[in-house]
N, C-alpha and C positions, 0 to 999 in steps of 0.2 A: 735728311742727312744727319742731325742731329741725333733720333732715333738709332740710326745706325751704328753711328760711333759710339752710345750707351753700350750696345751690345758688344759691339767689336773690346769693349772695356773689361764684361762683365766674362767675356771668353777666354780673355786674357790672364782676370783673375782668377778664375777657375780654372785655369789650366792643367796646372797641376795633379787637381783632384778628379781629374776625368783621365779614365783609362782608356789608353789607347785601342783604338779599335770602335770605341761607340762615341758616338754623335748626339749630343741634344740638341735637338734645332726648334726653333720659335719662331713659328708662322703665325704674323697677324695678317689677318683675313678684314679684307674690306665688304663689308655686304649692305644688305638692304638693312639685317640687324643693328648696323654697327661694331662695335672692334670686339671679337672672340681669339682669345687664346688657347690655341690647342698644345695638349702635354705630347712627352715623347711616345712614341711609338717604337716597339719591339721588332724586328723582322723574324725572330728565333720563335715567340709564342703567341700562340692564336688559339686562345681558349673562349669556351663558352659555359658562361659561368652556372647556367641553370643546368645545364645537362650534368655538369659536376655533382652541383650540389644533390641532385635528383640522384647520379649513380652513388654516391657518401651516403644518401638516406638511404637506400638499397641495401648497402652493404650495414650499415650499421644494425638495421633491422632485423636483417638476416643473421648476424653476430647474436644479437640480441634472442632470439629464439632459441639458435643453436646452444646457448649458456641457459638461457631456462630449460629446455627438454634434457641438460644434463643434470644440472639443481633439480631436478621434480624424480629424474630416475634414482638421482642419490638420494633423496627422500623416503623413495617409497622402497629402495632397498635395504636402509640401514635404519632407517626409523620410519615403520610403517603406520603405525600410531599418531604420531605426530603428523606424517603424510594425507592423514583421512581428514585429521582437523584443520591442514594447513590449505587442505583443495577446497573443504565446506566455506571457509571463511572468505577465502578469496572466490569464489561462485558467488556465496552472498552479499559481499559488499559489491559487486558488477551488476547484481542482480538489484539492491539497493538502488547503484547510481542512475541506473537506467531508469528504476520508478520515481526515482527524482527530476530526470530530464522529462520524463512524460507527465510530468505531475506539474511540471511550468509550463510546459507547451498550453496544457488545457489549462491552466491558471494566465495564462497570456492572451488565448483565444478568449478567453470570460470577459477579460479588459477588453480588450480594444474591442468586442463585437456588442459586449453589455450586455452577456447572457448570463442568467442567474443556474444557480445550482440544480434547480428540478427542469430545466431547459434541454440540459445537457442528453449525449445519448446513455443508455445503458451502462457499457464497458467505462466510460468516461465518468461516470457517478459514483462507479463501483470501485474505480481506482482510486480517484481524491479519496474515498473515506476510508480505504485501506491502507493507504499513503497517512491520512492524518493519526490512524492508531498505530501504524507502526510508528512513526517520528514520536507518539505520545509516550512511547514503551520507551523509544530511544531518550529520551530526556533523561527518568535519572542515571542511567551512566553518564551520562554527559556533567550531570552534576557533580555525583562521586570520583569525577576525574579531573575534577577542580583543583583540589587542592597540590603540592609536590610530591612525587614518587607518589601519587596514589593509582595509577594507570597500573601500577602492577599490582593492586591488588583487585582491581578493574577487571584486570585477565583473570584471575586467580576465579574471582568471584563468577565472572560467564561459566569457566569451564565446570563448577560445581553447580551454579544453577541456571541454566541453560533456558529452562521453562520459564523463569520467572522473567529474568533479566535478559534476551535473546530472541528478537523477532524469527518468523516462520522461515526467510533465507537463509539463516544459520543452523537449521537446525537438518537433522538427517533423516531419510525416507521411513523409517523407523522409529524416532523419535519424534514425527511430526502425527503417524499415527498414534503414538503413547501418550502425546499431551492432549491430540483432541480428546480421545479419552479420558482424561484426565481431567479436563474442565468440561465437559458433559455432562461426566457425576456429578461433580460440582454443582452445576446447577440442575441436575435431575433432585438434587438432594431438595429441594426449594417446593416443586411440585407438590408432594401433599400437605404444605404448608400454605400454599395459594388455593388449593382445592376445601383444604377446611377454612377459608376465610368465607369464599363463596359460600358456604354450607350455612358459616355463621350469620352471612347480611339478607341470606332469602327471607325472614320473618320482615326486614326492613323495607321490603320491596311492595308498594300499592297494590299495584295492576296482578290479580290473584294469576292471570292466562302467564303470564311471566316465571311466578312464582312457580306453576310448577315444569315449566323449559328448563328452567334454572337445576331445580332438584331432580329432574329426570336425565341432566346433562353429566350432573355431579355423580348420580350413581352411575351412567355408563361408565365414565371415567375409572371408577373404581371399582367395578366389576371384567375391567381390564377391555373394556369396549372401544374401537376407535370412532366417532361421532362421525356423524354423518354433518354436511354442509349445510344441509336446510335445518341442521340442529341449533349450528351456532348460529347464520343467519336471526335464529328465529328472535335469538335476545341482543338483536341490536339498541334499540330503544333504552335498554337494560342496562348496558354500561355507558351510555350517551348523560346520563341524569344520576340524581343520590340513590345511591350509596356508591357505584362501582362506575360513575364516573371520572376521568381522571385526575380532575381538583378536589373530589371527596374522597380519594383513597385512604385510608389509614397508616402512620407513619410506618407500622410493622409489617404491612402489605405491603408498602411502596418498597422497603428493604428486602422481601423475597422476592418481589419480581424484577429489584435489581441483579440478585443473584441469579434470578431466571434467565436476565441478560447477559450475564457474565462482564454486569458494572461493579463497583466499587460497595457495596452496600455502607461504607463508613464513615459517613457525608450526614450534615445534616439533613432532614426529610425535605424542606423547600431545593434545597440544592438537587438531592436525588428526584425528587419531583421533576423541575426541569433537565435534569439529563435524559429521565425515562422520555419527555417531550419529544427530546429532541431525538435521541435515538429511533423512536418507534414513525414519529414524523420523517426523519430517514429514508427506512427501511419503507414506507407507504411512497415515497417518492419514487423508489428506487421498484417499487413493484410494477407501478403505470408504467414505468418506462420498458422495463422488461415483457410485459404485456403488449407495448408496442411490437417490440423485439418480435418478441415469440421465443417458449423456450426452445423450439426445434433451433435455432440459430445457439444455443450455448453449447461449447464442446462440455466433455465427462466431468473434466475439472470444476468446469464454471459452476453445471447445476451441483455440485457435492458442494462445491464453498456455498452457492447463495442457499442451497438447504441448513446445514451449517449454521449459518448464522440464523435464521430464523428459526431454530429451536433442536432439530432433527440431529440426531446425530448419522450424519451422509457416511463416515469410513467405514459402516458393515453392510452396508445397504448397496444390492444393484443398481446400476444406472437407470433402467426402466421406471424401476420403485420409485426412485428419486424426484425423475419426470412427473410419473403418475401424485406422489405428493405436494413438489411445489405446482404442478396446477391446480388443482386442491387449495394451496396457499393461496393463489393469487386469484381464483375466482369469489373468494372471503375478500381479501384486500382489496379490493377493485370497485366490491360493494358499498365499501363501505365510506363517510365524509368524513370531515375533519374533526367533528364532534364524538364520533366515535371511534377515535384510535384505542381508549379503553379496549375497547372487545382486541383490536389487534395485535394488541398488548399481551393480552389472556390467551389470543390462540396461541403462543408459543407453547405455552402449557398445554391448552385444549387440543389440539390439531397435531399434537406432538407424542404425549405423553404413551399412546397404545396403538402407534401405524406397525403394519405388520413388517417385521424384519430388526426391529428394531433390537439391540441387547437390556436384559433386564439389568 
């Protein structure tokens, strides 16, 4: 009763403020819960609120496209220029985020399952270490864009040099042939620089049978000959110990076969020293695994990059050729232990320098 007359109170004072016609009514509900208060209820609307929100994201998405496909047509019709740069950049940062999301994936699977890096399959080896030179590229803009208003000169500075400061999603089908080119030479330029070293330490070498694999390897080379397998094979033992092992290199060596690698040669020699370590130890992990693979299992792209990096310049070269040299590659690599990464070092040079098809 008491209850009641509360209410009969609080209708009385609200009176006023309630329009004729609607009702709030306050049902308390006895149950097994105990006391719940239910709000008013509508008889005009009976909505469902996810279906709403479901057909608003329809439509907005919908909107949302229709405004982009008329921005990209006024683009490419009033400033077509600007259009070619504005579609490469946004294909590359998409293409970017996505090697970023699969670059955690396999960095999440490594934790929680405790697999180390030479574990991993192929494509997944081959990603991380594409993933970490690009992010290594991307650093100094990130740096140069530290300071205030320097973001515009950030832009200024990609669109003049593209090559330098601009990993390979930004760049155009055209320009990604020009710059492989372009750091090729680069380190094609290093080759007879590496080749008169060897020339120089054969007098340093004991084992006479060495001595002259060495000097019969050095003149094919440079009678424009491509070496056959059981050639380099033959001076394993040769770059495993002194002279052309890879803790006795010479500082001015170790800087050409940086350059061979398309590293930094500007490093002190201990530093470059273990970078070439670590690189060529790499690329040796990265070949077993491939060898599980099989190269028949890599599409056209894959063998042009993994040739690519191991010394060849892939963008003149058939896809057959390509096959035909990284097996070639990897029946040397495969041979060879951890003692002897020297030599696999040197085949970039050796195995590279006179394959047929190649541009002088």
């Amino acid at each position: 009763m008491a209850l009641s007359r509360v209410c009969w109170a609080r209708a009385a004072v609200w009176g006023s403020a309630v329009t004729p016609g609607h009702f709030v009514t306050w049902r308390l509900q006895l149950g097994r819960s105990g006391l719940a208060w239910r709000g008013p209820r509508s008889s005009k609307l009976h909505l469902s609120p996810k279906a709403d929100v479901k057909n608003l994201m329809s439509y907005v998405v919908t909107k949302t496209k229709a405004i982009n496909g008329k921005y990209h047509r006024f683009l490419g019709r009033h400033f077509p220029r600007f259009y070619v740069l504005y579609t490469i950049f946004t294909k590359g940062f998409r293409m970017l985020w996505a090697d970023a999301k699969k670059a955690r994936r396999i960095k999440t699977n490594m934790w929680n399952h405790n697999i180390e890096f030479h574990q991993l399959s192929y494509r997944e080896m081959e990603h991380l270490r594409q993933f970490r030179q690009d992010v290594t590229k991307c650093l100094f803009l990130g740096i140069i864009s530290i300071p205030p208003f320097a973001n515009y000169l950030v832009f200024l500075l990609m669109y003049l040099f593209p090559r330098q400061l601009l990993i390979r999603h930004f760049w155009t089908p055209k320009q990604q042939t020009d710059f492989l080119d372009i750091y090729h030479a680069f380190r094609k330029q290093s080759h007879p620089e590496i080749i008169s070293y060897l020339e120089k330490v054969i007098p340093l070498i004991s084992d006479a049978g060495l001595r002259w694999h060495l000097t019969d390897l050095c003149t094919k080379i440079q009678r424009g000959t491509h070496p056959a397998i059981r050639d380099i094979l033959a001076l394993r033992e040769c770059f495993s110990n002194h002279p052309l092992g890879m803790n006795q290199l010479q500082p001015f060596h170790v800087k050409a076969l940086s350059r061979a690698m398309l590293l930094t040669p500007y490093l002190p020699p201990p530093l470059l020293r273990h970078r070439l370590k670590t690189h060529t130890t790499v690329i040796h992990q990265l070949d077993r695994a491939l060898a599980k693979l099989g190269i028949g299992q890599l599409t056209a792209e894959e063998v042009k990059s993994a040739c690519y990096l191991r010394g060849l310049n892939s963008t003149h070269i058939g896809e057959d050729r390509c096959r035909t040299w990284l097996g070639e590659w990897l029946q040397i690599s495969c041979s060879l232990k951890e003692a002897e990464l020297s030599l696999l070092l040197h085949n970039v040079v050796l195995l590279s320098t006179n394959y047929l098809g190649t541009r002088r």
